[in-house]
N, C-alpha and C positions, 0 to 999 in steps of 0.2 A: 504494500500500500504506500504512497506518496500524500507526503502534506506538507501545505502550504501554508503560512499563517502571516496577518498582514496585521499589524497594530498600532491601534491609534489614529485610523483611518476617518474619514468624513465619512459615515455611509449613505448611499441611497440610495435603497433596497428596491427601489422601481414599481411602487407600489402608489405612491401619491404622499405622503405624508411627508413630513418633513426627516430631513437629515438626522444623523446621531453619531458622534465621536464612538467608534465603536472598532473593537478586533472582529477578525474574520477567520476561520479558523476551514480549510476545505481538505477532506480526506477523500483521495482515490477518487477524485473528478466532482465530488458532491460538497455543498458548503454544509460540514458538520455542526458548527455555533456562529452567530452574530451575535456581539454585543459589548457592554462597556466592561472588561475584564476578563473577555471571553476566553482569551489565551494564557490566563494565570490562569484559570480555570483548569486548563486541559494542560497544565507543565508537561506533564508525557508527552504531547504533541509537540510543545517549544522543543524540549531535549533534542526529539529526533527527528525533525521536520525536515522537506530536503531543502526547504527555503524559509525564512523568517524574515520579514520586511518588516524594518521603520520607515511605518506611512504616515507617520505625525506633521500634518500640513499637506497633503496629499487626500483625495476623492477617490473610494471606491464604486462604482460604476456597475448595473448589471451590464451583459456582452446587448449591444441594438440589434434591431429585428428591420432586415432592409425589407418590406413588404412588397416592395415592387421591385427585381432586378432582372435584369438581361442577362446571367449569369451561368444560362442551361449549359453554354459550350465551354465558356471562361472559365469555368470547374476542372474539366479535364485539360487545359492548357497549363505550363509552368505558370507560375508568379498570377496567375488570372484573375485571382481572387483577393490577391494582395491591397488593391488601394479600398478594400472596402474592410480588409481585418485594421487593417493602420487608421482606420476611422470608431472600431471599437464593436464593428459589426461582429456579430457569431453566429448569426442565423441568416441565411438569406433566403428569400421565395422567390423561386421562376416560374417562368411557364407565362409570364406577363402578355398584354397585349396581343392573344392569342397567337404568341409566334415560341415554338420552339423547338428541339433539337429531336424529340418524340411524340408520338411513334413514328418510326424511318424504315422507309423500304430496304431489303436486305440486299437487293441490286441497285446497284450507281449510275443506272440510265437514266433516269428521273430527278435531277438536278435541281427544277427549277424554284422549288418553292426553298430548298437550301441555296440556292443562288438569289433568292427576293429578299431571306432574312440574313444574309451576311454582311450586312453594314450592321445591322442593330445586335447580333448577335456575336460578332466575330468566326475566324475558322471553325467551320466544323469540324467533333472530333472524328476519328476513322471509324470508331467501330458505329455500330448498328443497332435499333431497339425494334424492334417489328413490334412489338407486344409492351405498350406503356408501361404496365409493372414491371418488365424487365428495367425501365428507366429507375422505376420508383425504385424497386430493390437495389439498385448499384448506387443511387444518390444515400441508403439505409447503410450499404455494407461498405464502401469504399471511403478508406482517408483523402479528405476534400479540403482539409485544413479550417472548413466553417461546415457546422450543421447546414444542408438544404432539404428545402421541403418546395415542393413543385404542383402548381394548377397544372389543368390540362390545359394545354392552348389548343385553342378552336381551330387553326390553321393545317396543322397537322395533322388533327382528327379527318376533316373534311376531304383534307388531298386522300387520303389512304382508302376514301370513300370513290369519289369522283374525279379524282385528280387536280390540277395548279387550274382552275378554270372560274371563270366569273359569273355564275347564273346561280336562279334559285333551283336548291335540290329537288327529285322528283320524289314522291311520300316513300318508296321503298329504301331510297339512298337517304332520307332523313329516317328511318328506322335503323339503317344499318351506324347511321353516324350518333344517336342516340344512344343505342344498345354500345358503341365503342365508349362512348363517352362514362355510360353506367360503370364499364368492366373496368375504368382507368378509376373512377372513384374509389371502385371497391379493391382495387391496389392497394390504396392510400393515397391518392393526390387531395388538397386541399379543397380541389374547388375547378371551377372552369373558370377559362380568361375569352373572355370575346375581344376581337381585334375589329372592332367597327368601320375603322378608318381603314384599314388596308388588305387586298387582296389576299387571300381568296373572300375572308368575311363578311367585306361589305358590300355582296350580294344575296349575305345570308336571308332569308325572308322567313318572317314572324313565323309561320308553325313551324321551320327549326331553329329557332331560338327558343321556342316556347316549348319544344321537346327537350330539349337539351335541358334549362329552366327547371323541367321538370323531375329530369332523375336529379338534378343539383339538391331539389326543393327533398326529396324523398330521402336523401341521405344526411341532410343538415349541414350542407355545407356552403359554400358561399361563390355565389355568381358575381364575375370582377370582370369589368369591362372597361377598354379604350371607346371613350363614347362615338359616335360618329362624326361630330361636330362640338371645337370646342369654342367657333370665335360665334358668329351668330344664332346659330341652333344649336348651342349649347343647350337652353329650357327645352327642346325640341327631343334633342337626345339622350338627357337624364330624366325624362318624361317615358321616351324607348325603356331605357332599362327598367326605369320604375313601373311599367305596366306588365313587364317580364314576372318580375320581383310578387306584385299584386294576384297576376291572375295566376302563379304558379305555386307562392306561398315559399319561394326562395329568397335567402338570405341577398343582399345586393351589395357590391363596394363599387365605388367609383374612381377608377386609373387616374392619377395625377389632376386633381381637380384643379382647373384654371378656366380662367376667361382670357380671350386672345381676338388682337387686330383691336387697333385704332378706335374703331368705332364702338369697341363692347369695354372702353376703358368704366370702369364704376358699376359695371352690372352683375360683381359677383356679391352681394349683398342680396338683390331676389335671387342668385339662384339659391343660397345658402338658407333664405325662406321657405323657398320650396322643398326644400329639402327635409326644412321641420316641417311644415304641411306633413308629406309624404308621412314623417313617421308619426304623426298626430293619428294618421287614416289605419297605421298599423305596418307600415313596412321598414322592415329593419335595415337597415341604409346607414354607411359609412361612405371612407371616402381618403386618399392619399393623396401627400403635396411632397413636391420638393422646392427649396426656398430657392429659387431664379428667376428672370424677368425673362430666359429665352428658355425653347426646347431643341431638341436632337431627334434626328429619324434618319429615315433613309434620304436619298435626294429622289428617288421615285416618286414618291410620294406627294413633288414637287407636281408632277404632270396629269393632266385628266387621266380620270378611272380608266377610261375605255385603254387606255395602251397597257394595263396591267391584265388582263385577259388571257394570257399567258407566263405572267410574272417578268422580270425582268428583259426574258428575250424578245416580247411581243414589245416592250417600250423601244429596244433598240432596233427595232426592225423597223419601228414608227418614225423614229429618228432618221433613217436611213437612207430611207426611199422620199425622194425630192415633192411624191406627190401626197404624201401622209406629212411630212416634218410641216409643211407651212402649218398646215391646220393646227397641231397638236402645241406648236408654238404659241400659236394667235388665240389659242386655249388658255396662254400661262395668263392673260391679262383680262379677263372677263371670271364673271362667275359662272360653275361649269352647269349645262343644262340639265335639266333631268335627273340629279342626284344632289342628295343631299349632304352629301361630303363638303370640306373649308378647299377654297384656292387661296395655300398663303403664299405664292408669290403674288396677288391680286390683292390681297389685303397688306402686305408689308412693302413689297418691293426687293429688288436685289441689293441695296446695299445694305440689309438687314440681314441679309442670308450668308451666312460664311459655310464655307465648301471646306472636306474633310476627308481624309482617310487614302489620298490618292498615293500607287502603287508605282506610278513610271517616275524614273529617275527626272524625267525633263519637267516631271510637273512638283518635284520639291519646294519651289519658289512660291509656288502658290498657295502651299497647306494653311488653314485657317483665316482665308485671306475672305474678304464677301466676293459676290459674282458681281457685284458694280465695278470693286476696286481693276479686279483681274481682268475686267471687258475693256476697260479704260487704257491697262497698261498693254492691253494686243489691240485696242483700238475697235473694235469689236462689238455689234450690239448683244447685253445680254442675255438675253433668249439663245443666240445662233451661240454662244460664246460655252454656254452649259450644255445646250446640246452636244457639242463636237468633246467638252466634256465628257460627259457621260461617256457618250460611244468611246473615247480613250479608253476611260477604265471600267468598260463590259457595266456601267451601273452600279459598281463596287462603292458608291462613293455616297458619305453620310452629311448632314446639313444641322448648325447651329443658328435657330431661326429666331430673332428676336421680337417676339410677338404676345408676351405673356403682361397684361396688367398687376404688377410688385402689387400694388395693393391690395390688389383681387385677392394677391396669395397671399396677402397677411390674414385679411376677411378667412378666407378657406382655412385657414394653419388655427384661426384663434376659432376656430366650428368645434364643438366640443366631443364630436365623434371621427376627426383626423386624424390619422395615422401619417407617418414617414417611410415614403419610398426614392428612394436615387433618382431611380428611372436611368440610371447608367449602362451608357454603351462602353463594354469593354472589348476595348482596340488596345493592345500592347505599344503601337506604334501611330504618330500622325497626333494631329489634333484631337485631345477631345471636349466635352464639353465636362467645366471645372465639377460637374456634380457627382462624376464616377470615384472621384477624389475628395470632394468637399461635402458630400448632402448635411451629414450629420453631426460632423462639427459646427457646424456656418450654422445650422438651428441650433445647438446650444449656445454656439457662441455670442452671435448675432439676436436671433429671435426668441430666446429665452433668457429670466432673469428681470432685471431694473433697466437693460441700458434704453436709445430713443425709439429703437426699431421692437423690443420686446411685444410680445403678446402671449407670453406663457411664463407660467413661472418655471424655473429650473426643474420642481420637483416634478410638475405635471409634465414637462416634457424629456424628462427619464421614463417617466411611467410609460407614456405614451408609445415609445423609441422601443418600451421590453416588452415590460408586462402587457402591453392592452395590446400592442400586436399581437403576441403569443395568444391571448385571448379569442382574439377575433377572428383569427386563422385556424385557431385549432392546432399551431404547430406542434403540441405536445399533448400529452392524455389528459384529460377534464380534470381527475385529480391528480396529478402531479404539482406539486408545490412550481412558483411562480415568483424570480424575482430572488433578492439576496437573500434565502430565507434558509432555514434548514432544512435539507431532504434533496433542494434546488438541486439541478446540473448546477457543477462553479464555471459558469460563462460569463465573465466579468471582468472591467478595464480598471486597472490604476491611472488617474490623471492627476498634473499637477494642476490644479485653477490656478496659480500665478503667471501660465506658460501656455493655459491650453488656448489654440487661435487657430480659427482656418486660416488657410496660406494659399488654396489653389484657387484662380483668375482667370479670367478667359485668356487674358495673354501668356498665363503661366497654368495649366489646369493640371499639369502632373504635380503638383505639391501635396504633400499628405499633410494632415495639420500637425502641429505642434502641442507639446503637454500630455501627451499619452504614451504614458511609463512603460506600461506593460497590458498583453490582453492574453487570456485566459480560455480557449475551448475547453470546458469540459477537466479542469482544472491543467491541461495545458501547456504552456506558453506558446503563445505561435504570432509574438512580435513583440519587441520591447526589451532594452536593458536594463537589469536590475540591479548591477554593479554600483557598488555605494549607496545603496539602498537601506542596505540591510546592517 
């Protein structure tokens, strides 16, 4: 057995209540005692512990719960998971935005829908899931260096049904994708993630959403959507999930809650009304932020639905051929007919959109650059200037898009059933956006506490960060202790509060923060020196 003991510590047991100068006392991955004396108490433990910390002036931390990450493949990559253990994370949840790495056909002809989610997801890894719980069981049995727990994503389900294609399912193919959907719950996945915004999902039409919904509702677990629209039909599309949620009696959470585009500045106040409406009527409705004024996605995503049709190849084909590019161009600046998806190059413009992730040595110059700057410096209109883009790098390439009302996201952060997701794209290399590094420092640093930008107190937004995650996902057994408690896994960060700061910026987004000593999987260490400590 291995024991840890940390004494004299701040603690904050991630529960909501206030702090307490307290020892910590964790035997064999579990916190055996919290409290003030707790390691005189247990002198056998002091004697022969294999570590003994002077935390006096120093924050014990439960480990944060990323509830939203793009993580499925960044798992089995080296270091993949690193910027998110160096922010104090110990748990992550994929399977986000209906996009993820299971379940995978066993043969490698079928590319497209791993070629649509490789800007958000990063490489895929090699091996293969055909059978979702083959996924669930290898994220159970294998060292990942962080707990994960995975939704199904909707995208994957679908293709394995029908394939990378944009229509509504016929009622046999929404039975088959329903019944996949059941067998992935009863794996162990969390929940389903709908991907509303992007191919193949947002052609899904209401009786399979509302099948899906339904085996969600039958097992208690939680229906999580990228909504369809987040800048004008926003109310439009968290109206969608909520009548999912209603007529099926499924739990609901709402993907990265914002309002976005110019025109919807000051309108996340109704939506967040609405929201208590909804659970006034009886539906249980959550909801995740991360603290940024911009988001990240694919750059497809950029272009009308209709060139996703076939996933990435169908855009470049549109691109290609002289008698499709005009149109599909002359698309980026109008709103698109017929669908109720956001055009945000139409709402923001190109010099709001900074380009990312590019592969050809000739386009280094341009990483994190917007598509105004870079059109300007080849002379170039930006429309023609992205496209020949793209077609460079096969569509490989991701977009930091500055289109989120900060206020909006304070509004959403101080809603009292928010949780904390990244929403991080992990890319090893290239630009990325500062949240894959910063989410979770930058809200305690920044938006919890006394300082101008506050709207949480410290305690509620530890709670928040562990415990009401874990809660709300289900990520651990109903009764399983919760938090720095005894019985807990010891999943937990030492910080100094004289030191702790986010540091990563969009001009700089690889910095981890600063003031976090050490963190703790499962009693652990898996980042942090503790040299002089002790």
């Amino acid at each position: 057995m291995s024991t840890l003991v940390l004494i004299g510590a701040t603690v904050h047991d991630g529960r909501g209540g206030a702090a307490q100068v307290a020892d910590v006392v964790v035997r064999d991955g579990v916190v055996a005692a919290v409290g003030p004396g707790a390691a005189a108490s247990a002198t056998s433990d002091v004697a022969t512990a294999d570590e003994v910390v002077d935390a006096r002036g120093l924050e014990v931390l439960p480990g944060f719960v990323d509830v939203h990450a793009h993580d499925d493949a960044a798992l089995f990559r080296p270091g993949g998971v690193a910027p998110k253990i160096a922010q104090g994370v110990t748990t992550t949840i994929v399977g986000n935005c209906g996009q993820g790495v299971a379940p995978s056909p066993t043969d490698t002809l079928d590319r497209s829908l791993e070629q649509y989610s490789l800007p958000v997801l990063g490489p895929f890894p090699d091996r293969r899931w055909a059978r979702f719980g083959d996924y669930v069981d290898t994220l159970a049995r294998e060292p990942l260096g962080v707990h994960a727990r995975t939704l199904v994503p909707h995208a994957p389900v679908r293709a394995s049904v029908l394939g990378m294609v944009r229509r509504p399912a016929a009622a046999d193919e929404v039975s088959r994708i329903a019944g996949a959907v059941g067998e992935a719950l009863d794996a162990g996945a969390l929940g389903v993630s709908l991907g509303l915004m992007y191919a193949p999902g947002d052609t899904a039409d209401r009786p399979e959403l509302l099948s899906i919904a339904r085996e969600v509702a039958a097992r208690d677990a939680l229906l999580v959507a990228h909504v369809r629209n987040e800048a004008d039909g926003l109310r439009a599309s968290v109206d969608e999930l909520a009548s999912l949620g209603l007529e099926s009696g499924a739990r609901v959470h709402v993907s990265h809650l914002k309002v976005t585009g110019p025109r919807n500045v000051g309108g996340m106040g109704a939506i967040v009304d609405r929201l208590d409406d909804l659970r006034e009527r009886g539906l249980d409705v959550s909801a995740d932020v991360y603290p940024y004024d911009a988001g990240s996605t694919t750059v497809a995503s950029l272009f009308p639905p209709s060139t996703a049709d076939r996933g990435v190849e169908s855009l470049l084909e549109a691109l290609r051929d002289p008698s499709t590019r005009t149109a599909v161009l002359a698309g980026l600046e109008e709103p698109w007919p017929d669908t109720t998806l956001e055009n945000q190059w139409a709402a923001i413009g190109p010099a709001r959109i900074l380009l990312a992730g590019f592969s050809l040595p000739e386009h280094a110059g341009l990483e994190g650059r917007s598509v105004d700057d870079i059109a300007t410096e080849l002379g170039g209109d930006p429309r023609e200037v992205l496209a020949d883009l793209v077609l460079a790098e096969r569509g490989a390439l991701t977009v930091i898009v500055f289109h989120t009302d900060l206020e909006g996201m304070r509004t959403a952060l101080a809603w009292p059933h928010t949780l904390v997701g990244s929403d991080g794209l992990p890319r090893e290399s290239g630009t990325v956006h500062p949240r894959l590094y910063g989410t979770f420092a930058r809200l305690l640093d920044v938006y919890a506490g006394t300082g101008p930008s506050a709207v949480l107190a410290r305690e509620e937004a530890v709670h928040r960060m562990s415990v009401a995650a874990h809660r709300r996902f289900g990520t651990v057994a109903s009764s399983a202790p919760l938090g720095l408690v005894p019985g807990a896994a010891a999943d937990l960060q030492l910080v100094d509060p004289a030191a702790y700061a986010d540091r990563a910026t969009y001009a700089e987004p690889r910095r981890s923060p600063s003031g976090v000593r050490a963190v703790w999987v499962s009693g652990e260490l898996v980042a942090g020196e503790l040299a002089g400590l002790a």
